[in-house]
C-alpha positions in Angstrom: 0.0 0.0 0.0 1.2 4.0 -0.8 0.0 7.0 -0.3 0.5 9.8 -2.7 0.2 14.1 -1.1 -1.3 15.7 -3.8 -1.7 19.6 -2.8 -2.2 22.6 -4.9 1.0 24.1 -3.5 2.6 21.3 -5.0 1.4 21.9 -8.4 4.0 22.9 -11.0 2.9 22.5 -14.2 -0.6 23.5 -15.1 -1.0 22.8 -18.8 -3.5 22.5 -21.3 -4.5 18.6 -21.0 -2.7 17.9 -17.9 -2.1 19.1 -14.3 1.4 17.8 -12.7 2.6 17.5 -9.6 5.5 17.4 -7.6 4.3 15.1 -4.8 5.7 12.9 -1.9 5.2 9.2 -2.0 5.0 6.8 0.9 5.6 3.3 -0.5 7.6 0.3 -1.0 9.1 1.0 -4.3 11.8 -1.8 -4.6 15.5 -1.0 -6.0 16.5 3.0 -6.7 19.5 4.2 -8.1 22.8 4.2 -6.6 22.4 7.6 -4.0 19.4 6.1 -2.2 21.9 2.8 -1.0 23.2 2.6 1.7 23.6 0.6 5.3 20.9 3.1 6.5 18.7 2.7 4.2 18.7 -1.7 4.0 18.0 -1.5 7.6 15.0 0.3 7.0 14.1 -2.0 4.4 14.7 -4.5 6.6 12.3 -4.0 9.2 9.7 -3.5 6.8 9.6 0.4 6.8 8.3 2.2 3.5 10.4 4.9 1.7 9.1 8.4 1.5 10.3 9.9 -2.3 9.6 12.7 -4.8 7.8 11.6 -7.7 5.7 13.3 -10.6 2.0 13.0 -11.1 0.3 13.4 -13.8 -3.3 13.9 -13.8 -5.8 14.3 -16.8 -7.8 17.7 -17.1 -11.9 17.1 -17.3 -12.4 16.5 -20.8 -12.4 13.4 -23.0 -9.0 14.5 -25.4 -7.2 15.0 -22.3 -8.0 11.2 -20.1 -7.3 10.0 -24.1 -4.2 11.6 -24.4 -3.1 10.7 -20.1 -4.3 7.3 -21.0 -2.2 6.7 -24.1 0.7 8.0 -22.4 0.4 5.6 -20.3 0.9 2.7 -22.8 3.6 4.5 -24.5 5.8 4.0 -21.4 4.4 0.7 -20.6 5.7 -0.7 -24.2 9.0 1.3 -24.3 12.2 -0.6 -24.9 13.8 -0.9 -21.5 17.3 0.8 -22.5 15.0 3.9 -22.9 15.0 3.8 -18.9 18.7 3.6 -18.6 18.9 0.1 -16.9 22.8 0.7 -15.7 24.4 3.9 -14.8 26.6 3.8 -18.0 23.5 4.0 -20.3 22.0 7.0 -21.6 18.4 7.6 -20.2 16.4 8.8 -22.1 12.7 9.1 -20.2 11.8 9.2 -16.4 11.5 5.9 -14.8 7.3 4.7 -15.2 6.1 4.1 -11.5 2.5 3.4 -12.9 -0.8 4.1 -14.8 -3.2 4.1 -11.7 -6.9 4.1 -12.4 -10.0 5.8 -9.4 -12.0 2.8 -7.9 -14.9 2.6 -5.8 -15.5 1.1 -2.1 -16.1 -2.2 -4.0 -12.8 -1.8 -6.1 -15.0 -1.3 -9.3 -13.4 1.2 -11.5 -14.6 4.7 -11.8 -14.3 5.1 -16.0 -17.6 5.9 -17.5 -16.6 5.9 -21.1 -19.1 4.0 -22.7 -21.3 6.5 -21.5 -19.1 8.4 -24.3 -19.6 6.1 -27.7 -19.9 9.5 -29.8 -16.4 10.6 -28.9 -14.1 8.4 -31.2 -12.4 7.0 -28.7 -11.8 10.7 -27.2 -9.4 11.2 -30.2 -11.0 14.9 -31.0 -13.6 14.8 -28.3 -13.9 18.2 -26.0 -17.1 17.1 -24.2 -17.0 17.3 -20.4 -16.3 14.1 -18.1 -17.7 13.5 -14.5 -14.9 11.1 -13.4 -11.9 11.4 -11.8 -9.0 11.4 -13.6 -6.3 8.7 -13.4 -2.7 9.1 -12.2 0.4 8.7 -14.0 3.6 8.4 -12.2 7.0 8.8 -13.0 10.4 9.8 -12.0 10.9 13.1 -11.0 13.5 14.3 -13.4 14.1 18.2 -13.2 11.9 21.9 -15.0 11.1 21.8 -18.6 14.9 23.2 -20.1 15.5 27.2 -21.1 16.4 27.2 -24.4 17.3 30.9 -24.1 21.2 31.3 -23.3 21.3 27.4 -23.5 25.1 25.9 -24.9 25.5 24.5 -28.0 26.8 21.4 -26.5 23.3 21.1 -24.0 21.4 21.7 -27.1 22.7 18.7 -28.8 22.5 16.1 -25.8 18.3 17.3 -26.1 18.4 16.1 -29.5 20.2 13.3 -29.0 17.2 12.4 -26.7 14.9 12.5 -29.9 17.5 10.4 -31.7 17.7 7.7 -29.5 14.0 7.3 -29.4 13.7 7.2 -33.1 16.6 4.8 -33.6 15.1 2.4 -30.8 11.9 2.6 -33.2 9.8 5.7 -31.5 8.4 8.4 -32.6 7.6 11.2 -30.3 4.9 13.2 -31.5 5.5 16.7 -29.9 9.1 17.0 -29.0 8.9 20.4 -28.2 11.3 21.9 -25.8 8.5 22.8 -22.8 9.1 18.5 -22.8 12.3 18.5 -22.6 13.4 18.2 -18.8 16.7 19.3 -16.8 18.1 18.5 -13.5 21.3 18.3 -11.8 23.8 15.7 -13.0 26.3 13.1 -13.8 23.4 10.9 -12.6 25.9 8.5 -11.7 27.2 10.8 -8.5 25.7 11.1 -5.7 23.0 13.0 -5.4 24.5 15.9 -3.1 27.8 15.8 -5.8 25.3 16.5 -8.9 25.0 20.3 -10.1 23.4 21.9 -13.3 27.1 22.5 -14.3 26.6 18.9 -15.8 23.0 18.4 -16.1 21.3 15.5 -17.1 18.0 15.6 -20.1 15.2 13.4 -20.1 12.2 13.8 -22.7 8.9 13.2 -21.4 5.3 13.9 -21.8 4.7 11.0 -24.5 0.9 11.4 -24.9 1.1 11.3 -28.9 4.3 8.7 -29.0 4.0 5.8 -31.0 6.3 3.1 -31.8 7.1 1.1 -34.9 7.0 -2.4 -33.3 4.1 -2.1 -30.4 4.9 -4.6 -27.8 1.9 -6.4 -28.6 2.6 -7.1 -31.8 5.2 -10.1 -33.3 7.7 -9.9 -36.5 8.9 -7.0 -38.4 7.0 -4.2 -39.4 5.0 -3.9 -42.5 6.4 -1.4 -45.7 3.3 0.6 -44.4 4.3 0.3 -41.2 7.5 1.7 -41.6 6.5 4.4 -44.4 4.3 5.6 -41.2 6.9 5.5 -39.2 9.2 7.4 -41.5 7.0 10.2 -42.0 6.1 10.9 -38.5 9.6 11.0 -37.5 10.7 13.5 -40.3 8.1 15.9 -38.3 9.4 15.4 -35.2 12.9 16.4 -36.4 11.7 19.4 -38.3 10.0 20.5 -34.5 12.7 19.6 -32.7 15.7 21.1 -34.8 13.3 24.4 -34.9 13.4 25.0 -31.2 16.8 23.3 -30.4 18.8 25.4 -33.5 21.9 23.3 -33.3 23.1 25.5 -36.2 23.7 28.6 -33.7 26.6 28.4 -32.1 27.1 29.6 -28.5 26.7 33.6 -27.8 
């Protein structure tokens, strides 16, 4: 069992589909990276105790684009290629760690989705109508502020693209890699935590509402020529976006 604070004061993004928040978590979330080890902390594993962490929650604004959008999100980090995470402290990572797509219940566990209440909404694709649900909650790693592309170093601007690249070459399109998803925090990730500083920051590319990926975790064998003509095309718009925010062909003021 967890318990996630959600409080306006810890809101810090309030966006046009989607509220997030910066929230404390009280659970037992299994194996963290390297800073959270420690004799201190296996002793309180031990004795059964649950950790208290940061994490990011994303919840759906009350309209039927916005739960789609939350909820496809949701299976885009569910079906992305592992190495995307940065399994070892060597690999690039790419996204924020996926802690879960959690659904509302009732007393009875039954869950609180009243979509088929909503059959003219085409599968809340371009649907704007009202719902009187509560939204679901997406939780990730919390990994830094959307980056400032203003005064930013050539050299920063070219590990956020390399973000965009490795998700294409590990079969992904993003769909909006605009720079507002783009996130910074202090780094080498591979530090301690009280050693890191925005002199060496780490990148991670989020909000993956509209990503899709050329061979869906569902599906067996290689993609189709349609497939990958798909593919192809919606990845030539996500570099003309991101190379027209990031301008790697300015060089440092």
């Amino acid at each position: 069992r967890g318990y996630l604070f959600l409080d306006p004061e810890n809101e810090v993004a309030d966006g046009r589909r989607s509220l997030v928040y910066r929230a404390p978590l009280v659970a037992a979330l299994g194996h963290q990276d390297a800073d959270h080890k420690g004799k201190a902390r296996e002793e309180e594993e031990a004795e059964g105790h649950p950790r208290r962490v940061a994490v990011v929650a994303k919840m759906a604004k009350g309209d039927c684009r916005s739960h789609y959008l939350l909820r496809q999100e949701g299976k885009a980090y569910a079906e992305l290629p592992p190495h995307l995470f940065g399994p070892s402290e060597d690999a690039q990572r790419v996204v924020p760690n996926f802690y879960g797509f959690y659904v509302p219940v009732d007393s009875k566990g039954r869950r609180l989705d009243c979509r088929a209440r909503h059959t003219a909404c085409d599968g809340y694709l371009q649907a704007g109508c009202a719902v009187d649900w509560p939204s679901p909650i997406l939780l990730m790693e919390d990994c830094g502020m959307p980056v400032e592309l203003q005064g930013m170093k050539k050299a920063e601007r070219q590990q956020c693209w390399s973000l965009v690249d490795t998700l294409h070459a590990s079969g992904v399109v993003h769909g909006s890699p605009h720079s507002r998803n783009v996130l910074v925090q202090p780094g080498p990730l591979s530090v301690p935590r009280e050693q890191r500083t925005l002199a060496m920051p780490s990148f991670r590319i989020a909000s993956l509402g509209r990503a899709e990926a050329l061979w869906p975790g569902q599906h067996a064998g290689p993609p189709t020529r349609l497939a990958r003509h798909c593919f192809d095309k919606k990845r030539e718009l996500d570099v003309q976006l991101a190379l027209s925010e990031l301008r790697l062909w300015e060089e440092d003021v």
